[in-house]
C-alpha positions in Angstrom: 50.2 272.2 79.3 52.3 274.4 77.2 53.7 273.2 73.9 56.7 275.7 72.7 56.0 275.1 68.9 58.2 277.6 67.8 61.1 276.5 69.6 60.9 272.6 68.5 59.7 272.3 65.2 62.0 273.4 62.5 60.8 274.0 59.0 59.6 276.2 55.7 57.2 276.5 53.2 58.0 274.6 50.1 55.3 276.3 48.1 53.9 279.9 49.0 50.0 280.8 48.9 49.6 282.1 46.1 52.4 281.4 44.0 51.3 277.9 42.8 48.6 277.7 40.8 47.6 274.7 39.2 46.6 274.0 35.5 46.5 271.0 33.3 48.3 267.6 34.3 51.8 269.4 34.7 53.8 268.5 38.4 54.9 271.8 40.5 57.9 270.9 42.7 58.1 273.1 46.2 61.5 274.8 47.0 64.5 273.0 48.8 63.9 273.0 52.6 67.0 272.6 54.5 65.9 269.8 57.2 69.7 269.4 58.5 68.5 270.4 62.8 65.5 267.8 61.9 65.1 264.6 64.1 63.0 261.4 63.3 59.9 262.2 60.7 59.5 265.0 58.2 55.9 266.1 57.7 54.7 268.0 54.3 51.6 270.1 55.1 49.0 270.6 52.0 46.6 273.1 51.0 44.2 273.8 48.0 41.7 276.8 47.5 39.0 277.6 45.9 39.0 276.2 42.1 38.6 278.8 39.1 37.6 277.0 36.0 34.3 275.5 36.7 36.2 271.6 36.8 33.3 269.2 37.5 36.0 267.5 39.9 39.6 267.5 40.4 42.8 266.0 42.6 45.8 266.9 43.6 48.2 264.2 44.5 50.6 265.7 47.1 54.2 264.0 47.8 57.8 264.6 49.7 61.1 264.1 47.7 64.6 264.3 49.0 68.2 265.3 47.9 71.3 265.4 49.1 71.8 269.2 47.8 69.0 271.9 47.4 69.6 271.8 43.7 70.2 268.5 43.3 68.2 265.4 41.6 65.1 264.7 43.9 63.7 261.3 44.2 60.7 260.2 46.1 60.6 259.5 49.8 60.4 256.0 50.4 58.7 255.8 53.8 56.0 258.5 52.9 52.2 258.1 53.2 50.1 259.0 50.1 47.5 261.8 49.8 45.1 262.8 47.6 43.2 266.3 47.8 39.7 266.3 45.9 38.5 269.4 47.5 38.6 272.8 47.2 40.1 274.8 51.0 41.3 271.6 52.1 44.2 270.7 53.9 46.3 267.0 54.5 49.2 265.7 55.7 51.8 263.6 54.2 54.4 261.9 57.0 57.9 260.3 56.2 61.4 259.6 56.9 63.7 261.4 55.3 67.5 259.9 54.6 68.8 262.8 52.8 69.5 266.8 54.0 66.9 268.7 51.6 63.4 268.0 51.0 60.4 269.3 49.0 57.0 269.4 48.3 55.3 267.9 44.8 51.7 268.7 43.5 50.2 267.3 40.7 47.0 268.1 39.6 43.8 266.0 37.5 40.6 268.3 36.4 37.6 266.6 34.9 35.7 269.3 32.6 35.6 272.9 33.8 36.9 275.7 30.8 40.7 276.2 31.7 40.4 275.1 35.2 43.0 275.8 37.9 43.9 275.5 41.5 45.7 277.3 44.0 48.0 275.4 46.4 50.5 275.8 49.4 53.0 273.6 51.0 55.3 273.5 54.1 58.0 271.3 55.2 58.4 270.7 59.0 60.0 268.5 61.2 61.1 267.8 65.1 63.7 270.0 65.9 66.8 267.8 67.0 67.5 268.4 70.6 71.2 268.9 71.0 73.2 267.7 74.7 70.3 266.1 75.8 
């Protein structure tokens, strides 16, 4: 069976490798991700690497918000799962309904101990293409 993934998802990341790094107890909200051709549940896909720092634990708490514009006021998607990341090079997926045209991703980090302690992340937005005529 072949599954034409290119063709019938529809997405973007919300957070590039390498260009969200964790630190402290400070929130990093993803980039607007026009889900307009979307149909039925959004999903936000989560990564962590390896942690710098020496923490003797940590968490990243991984959500979807929504706006009507890309550079509007986000709130959180209702119908969303939760997820927590303890790991370092894991991944997780959060799914939800979306009632609004933009959504991103959210990451909040927790470190216990460690000297200065970070984490990288990545996120991507994707969705079921809508099928038009059919």
């Amino acid at each position: 069976m072949h599954v034409d993934l290119r063709n019938q998802l529809v997405g973007a990341p919300s957070q590039l490798p390498g260009s969200t790094a964790l630190s402290g107890t400070t929130a990093a909200n993803g980039s607007a991700v026009d889900c307009d051709l979307a149909d039925g549940p959004i999903y936000g896909i989560f990564n962590t690497g390896a942690a710098t720092g020496s923490p003797t634990s940590f968490t990243v708490t991984c959500k979807l918000q929504e706006s009507d514009t890309s550079g509007g006021t986000y709130t959180d998607l209702v119908s969303q799962t939760t997820l927590v990341l303890s790991a370092g090079s894991t991944m997780g997926i959060i799914q939800g309904i979306r009632t609004k045209r933009y959504v991103r991703t959210v990451v909040t980090p927790a470190f216990t101990g460690g000297s200065s302690p970070t984490v990288p992340t990545s996120a991507n937005v994707v969705g079921q293409k809508r099928r038009i005529g059919t």
